[in-house]
ZAMARGU-4260 file (C-alpha; in steps of 0.2 Angstrom, whole numbers, plus 5000, padded with zeros to 4 digits):
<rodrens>
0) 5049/4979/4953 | 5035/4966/4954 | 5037/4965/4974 | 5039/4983/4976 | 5023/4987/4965
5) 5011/4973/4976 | 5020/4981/4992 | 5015/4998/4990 | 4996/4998/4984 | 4984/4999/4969
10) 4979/5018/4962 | 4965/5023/4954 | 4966/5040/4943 | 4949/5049/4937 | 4952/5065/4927
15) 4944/5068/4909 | 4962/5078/4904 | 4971/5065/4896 | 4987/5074/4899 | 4985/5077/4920
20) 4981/5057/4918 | 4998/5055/4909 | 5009/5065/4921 | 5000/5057/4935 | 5003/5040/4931
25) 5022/5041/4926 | 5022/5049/4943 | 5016/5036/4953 | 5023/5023/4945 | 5040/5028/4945
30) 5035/5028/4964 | 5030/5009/4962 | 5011/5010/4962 | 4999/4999/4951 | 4991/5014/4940
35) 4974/5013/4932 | 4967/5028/4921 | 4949/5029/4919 | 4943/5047/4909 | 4924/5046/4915
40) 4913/5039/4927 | 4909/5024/4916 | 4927/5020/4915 | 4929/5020/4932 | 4915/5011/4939
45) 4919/4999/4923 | 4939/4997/4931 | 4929/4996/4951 | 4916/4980/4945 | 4932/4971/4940
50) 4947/4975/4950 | 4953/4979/4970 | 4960/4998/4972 | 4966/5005/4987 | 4967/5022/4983
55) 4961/5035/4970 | 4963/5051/4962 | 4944/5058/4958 | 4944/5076/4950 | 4928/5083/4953
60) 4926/5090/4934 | 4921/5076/4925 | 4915/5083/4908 | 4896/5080/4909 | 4898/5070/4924
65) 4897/5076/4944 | 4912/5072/4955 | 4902/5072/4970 | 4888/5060/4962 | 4904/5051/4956
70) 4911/5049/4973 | 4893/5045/4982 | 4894/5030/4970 | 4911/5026/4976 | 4906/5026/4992
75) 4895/5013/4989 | 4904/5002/4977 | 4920/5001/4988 | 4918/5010/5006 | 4938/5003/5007
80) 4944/5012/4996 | 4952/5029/5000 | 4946/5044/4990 | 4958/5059/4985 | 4948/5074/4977
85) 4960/5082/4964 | 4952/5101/4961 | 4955/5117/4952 | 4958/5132/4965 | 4940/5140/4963
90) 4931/5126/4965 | 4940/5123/4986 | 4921/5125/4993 | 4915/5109/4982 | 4931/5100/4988
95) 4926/5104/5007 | 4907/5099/5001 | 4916/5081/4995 | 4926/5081/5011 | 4911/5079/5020
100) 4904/5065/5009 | 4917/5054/5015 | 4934/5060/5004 | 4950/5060/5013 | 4958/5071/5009
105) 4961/5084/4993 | 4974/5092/4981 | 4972/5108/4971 | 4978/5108/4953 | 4993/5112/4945
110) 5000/5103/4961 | 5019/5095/4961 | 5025/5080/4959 | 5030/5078/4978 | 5014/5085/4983
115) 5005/5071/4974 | 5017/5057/4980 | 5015/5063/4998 | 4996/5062/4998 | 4998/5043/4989
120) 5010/5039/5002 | 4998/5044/5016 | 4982/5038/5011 | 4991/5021/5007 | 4998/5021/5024
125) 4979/5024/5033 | 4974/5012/5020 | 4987/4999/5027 | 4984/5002/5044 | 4963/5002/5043
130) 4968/4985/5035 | 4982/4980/5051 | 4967/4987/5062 | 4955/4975/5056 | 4963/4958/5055
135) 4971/4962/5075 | 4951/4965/5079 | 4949/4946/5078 | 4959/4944/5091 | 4946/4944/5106
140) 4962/4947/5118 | 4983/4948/5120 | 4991/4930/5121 | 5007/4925/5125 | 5008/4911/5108
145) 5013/4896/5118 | 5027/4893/5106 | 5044/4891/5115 | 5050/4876/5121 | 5060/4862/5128
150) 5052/4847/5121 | 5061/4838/5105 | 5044/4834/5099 | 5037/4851/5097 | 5055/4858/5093
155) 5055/4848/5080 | 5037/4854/5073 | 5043/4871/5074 | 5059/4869/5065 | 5050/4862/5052
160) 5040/4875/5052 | 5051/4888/5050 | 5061/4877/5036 | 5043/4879/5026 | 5036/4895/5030
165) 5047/4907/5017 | 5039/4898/5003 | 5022/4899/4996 | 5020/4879/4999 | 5002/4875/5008
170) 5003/4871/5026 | 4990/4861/5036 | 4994/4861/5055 | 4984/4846/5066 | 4984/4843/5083
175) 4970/4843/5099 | 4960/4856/5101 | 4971/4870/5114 | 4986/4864/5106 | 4991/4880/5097
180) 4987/4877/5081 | 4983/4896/5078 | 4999/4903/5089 | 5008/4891/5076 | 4999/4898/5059
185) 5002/4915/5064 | 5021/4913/5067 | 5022/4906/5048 | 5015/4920/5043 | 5028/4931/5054
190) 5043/4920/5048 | 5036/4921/5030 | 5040/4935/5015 | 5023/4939/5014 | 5025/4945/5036
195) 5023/4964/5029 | 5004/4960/5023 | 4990/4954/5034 | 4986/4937/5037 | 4966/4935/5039
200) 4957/4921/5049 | 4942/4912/5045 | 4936/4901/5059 | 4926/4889/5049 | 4915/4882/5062
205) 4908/4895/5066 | 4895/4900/5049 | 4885/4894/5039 | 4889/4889/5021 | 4880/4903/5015
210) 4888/4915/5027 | 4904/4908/5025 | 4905/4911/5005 | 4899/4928/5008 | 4916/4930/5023
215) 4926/4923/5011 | 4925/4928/4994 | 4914/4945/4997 | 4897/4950/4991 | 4889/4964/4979
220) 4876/4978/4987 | 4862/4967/4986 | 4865/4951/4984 | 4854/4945/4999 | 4844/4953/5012
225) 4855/4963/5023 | 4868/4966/5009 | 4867/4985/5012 | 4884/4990/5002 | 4898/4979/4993
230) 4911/4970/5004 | 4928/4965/4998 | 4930/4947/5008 | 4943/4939/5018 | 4953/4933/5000
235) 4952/4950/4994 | 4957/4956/5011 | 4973/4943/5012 | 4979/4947/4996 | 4998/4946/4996
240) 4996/4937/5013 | 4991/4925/5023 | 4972/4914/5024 | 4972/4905/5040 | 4956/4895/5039
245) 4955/4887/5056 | 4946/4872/5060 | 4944/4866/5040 | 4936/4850/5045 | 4921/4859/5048
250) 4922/4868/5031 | 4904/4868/5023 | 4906/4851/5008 | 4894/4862/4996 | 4907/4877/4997
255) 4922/4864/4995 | 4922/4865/4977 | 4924/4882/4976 | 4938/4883/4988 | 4946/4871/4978
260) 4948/4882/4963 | 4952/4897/4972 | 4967/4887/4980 | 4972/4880/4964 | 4969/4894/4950
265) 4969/4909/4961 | 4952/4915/4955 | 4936/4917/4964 | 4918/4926/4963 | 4910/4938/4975
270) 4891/4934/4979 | 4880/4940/4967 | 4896/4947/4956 | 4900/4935/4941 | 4915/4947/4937
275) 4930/4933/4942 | 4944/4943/4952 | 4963/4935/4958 | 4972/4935/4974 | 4988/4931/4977
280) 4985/4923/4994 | 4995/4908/5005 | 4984/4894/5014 | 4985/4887/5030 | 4975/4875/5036
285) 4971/4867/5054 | 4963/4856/5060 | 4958/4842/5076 | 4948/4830/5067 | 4954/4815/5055
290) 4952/4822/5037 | 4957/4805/5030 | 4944/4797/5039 | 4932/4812/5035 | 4935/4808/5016
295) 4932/4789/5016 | 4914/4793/5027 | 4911/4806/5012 | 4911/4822/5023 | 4929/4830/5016
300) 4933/4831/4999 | 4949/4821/4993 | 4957/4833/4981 | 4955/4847/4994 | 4964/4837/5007
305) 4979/4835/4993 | 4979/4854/4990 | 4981/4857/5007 | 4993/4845/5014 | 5009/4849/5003
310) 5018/4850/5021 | 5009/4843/5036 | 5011/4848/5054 | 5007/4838/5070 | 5007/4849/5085
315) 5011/4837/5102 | 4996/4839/5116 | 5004/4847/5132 | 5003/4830/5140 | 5015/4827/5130
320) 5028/4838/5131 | 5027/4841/5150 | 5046/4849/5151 | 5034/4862/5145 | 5022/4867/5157
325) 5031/4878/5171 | 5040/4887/5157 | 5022/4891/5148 | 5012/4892/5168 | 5027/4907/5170
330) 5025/4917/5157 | 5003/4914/5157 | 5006/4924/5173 | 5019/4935/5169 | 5008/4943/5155
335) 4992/4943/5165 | 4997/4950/5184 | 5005/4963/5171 | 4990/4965/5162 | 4977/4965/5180
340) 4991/4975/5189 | 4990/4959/5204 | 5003/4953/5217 | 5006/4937/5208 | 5024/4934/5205
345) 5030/4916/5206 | 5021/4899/5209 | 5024/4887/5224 | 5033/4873/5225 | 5017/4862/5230
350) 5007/4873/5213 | 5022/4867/5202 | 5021/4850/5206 | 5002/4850/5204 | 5005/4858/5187
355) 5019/4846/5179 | 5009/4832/5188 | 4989/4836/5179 | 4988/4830/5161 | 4980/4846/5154
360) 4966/4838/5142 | 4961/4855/5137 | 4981/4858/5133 | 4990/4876/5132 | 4972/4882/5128
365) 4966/4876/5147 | 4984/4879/5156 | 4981/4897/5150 | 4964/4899/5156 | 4971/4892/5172
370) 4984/4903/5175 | 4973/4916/5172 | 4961/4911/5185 | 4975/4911/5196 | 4983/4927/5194
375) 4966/4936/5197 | 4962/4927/5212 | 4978/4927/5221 | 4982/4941/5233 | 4997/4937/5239
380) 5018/4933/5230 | 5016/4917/5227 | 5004/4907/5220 | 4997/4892/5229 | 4987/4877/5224
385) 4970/4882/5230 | 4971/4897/5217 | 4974/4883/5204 | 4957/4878/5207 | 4964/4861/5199
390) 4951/4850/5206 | 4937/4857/5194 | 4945/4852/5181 | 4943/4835/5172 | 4941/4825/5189
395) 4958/4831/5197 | 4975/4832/5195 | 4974/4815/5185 | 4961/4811/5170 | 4949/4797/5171
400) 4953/4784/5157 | 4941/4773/5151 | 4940/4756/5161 | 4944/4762/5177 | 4935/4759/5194
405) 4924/4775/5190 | 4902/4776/5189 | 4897/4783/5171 | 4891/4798/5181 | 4908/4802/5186
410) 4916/4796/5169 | 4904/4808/5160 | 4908/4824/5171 | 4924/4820/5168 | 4922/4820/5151
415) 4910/4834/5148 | 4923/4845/5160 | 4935/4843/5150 | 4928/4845/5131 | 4924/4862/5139
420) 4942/4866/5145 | 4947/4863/5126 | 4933/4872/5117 | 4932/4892/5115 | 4911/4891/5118
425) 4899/4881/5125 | 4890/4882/5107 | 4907/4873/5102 | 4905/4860/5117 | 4889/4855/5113
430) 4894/4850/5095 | 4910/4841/5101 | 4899/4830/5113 | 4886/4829/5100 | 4871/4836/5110
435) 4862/4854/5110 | 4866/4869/5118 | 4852/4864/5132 | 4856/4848/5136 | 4875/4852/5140
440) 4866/4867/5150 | 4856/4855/5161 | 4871/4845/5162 | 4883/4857/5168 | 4871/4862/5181
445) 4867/4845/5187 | 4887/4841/5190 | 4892/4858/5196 | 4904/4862/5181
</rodrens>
């Protein structure tokens, strides 16, 4: 009954009639909904400072109270929650009036108990799918995962992976940056009891500390400027799922502490809200920096790094695995000519060899980008090497190693060519090579890139 109740939704019940609240309730529980009661505005907003509800029930004769005040403040305190107004037969007009201040949808008193159970079933489907909606938004654009394959190594990363993603044990997933690390976090999820609920990423690199505790755990109307109404956050957003936080080296240290709690007791704080909420969320974790060596220099802290390494998961770069490469080059251009509607359709045998002979520096995350290139610029069958355009990446079809015959000039073009093949911006470039924005603008102008 505990699975059934998470997988079906929280439900909020507003009526001053105790007995409607009754017969309501023993409705929708016998559905396997998590029912609250509240008898008056104050009860409601009391239940709303403390608990997450995807749904409720608001009739708009509240005694002394107004429903459509109550529902304004609704509105506010928790725009994702879908709003039901329950009304008597003479009061329709008002029920449009609410319809119009954001309710979705309303039910005219005495209704039946299918009636009732059909518009909870609805809402909570809209509900479910606004929530689906939100967490596919993040992905910027369709991509093949880059997970199947014919090298022992990596098939021995992802049957371990599969061994550990039905249970609830913490999972942090390291490898070069391209590597796949988020294709792989992803699929845990989709192997995992928890596939029916949403796995949300955070890409912690990307905000500041105080922006990221805000993205994380939520914020109350007001708690900063530009705080304009409440917001749940990503935990509260992943409850019963999945939080994929990407790129945790880069995790702010002042907001470590806090993530650590959250990871070991469940509980957390919105910003600005000392009400303490729970979330029943899984944790993965990735990473391509050295989080041991991070913890020794002081920059990572060392119980976090226990929390999240109960399994540990090395991902093989491509060059490493290079039985791999036409399999993943095939179907790169498979999805794209499909998705650009070009003539594309195999490769040559000269653009194979060159594929299965590069070392990809920037791994699947460059072969992708690659293929992509190619299947846009290539106007005929088959794919040749000069649609490649190979020889603009890292130096040719071979990467320069340190202590070769090479000038620094062309050793840092090298370099610089590639930390941008591995990195999703130049912003991300720039603090890979450890200089600003403007510098690795000038350089990329000076060498062409």
């Amino acid at each position: 009954m505990e699975n059934k109740i998470e997988a079906n939704g929280r439900i909020l019940l507003v009526d001053d009639e105790a007995a409607i609240l009754r017969t309501f309730r023993y409705c929708l529980e016998d559905e396997g909904y998590t029912v609250a009661t509240a008898n008056s505005a104050a009860q409601a907003d009391s239940l709303l400072q403390r608990q997450v509800f995807d749904l409720c029930f608001l009739d708009l004769r509240l005694g002394e109270d107004n429903g459509l005040d109550v529902l304004q403040q609704m509105k506010v305190q928790a725009p994702w929650m879908r709003v039901v107004i329950v009304t008597a037969h003479s009061a329709i007009d008002t029920a449009v009036d609410a319809m119009q201040l954001g309710a979705a949808d309303y039910l005219v008193k005495p209704c039946s108990p299918d009636q009732l159970r059909l518009a909870a079933a609805k809402q909570l489907e809209v509900r479910q799918l606004a929530a689906r909606l939100e967490a596919l938004e993040g992905e910027v654009r369709q991509r093949s995962n880059g997970l199947g394959s014919n090298s022992p190594a990596m098939m021995k990363v992802l049957e371990t992976a599969r061994q550990v993603a039905d249970t609830d044990a913490n999972i942090l997933i390291l490898g070069e940056s391209g590597t796949g690390k988020g294709e792989l976090a992803r699929a845990i999820h989709g192997w995992s009891r928890r596939a029916k609920k949403t796995c949300v990423t955070i890409n912690c690199p990307s905000l500041s500390a105080e922006l990221m505790e805000s993205e994380l755990f939520g914020h109350n109307r007001g708690a900063f400027t530009g705080a304009t109404e409440n917001t749940l956050g990503r935990v509260s957003q992943a409850d019963g799922g999945t939080l994929f936080l990407d790129e945790i080296g880069d995790f702010p240290l002042i907001l470590q502490p806090k993530l650590l709690r959250f990871i070991q007791d469940k509980e957390y704080e919105r910003v600005g809200d000392p009400v303490t909420r729970r979330a029943d969320v899984r944790i993965l974790a990735a990473t391509n920096l050295n989080l041991e060596d991070m913890v020794r220099e002081g920059r990572f802290r060392e119980d976090l790094l226990y929390r999240l390494n109960v399994i540990t998961l090395n991902l093989p770069p491509l060059r490493e695995r290079p039985e791999d490469v036409l399999q993943l080059a095939e179907s790169f251009l498979s999805q794209f000519v499909k998705s650009y509607g070009r003539p594309a359709r195999a490769f040559s045998a000269e653009a194979s060899d060159a594929l299965t002979s590069y070392s990809w520096p920037g791994n699947v995350r460059e072969l992708r980008n690659v293929i992509e290139r190619a299947s846009i610029i290539c106007p005929q069958e088959y794919v040749e090497v000069s649609h490649l355009g190979m020889s603009t990446h890292s130096g040719g079809n071979s990467a320069p190693r340190v202590g070769e015959s090479l000038s620094l000039e062309q050793l840092e073009k090298a370099h610089i060519a590639a930390v941008m093949a591995t990195s999703e911006t130049l912003d991300q470039a720039a603090r890979t090579l450890g200089i600003d924005a403007s510098t690795l603008y000038r350089k990329r102008k000076q060498y062409g890139l």
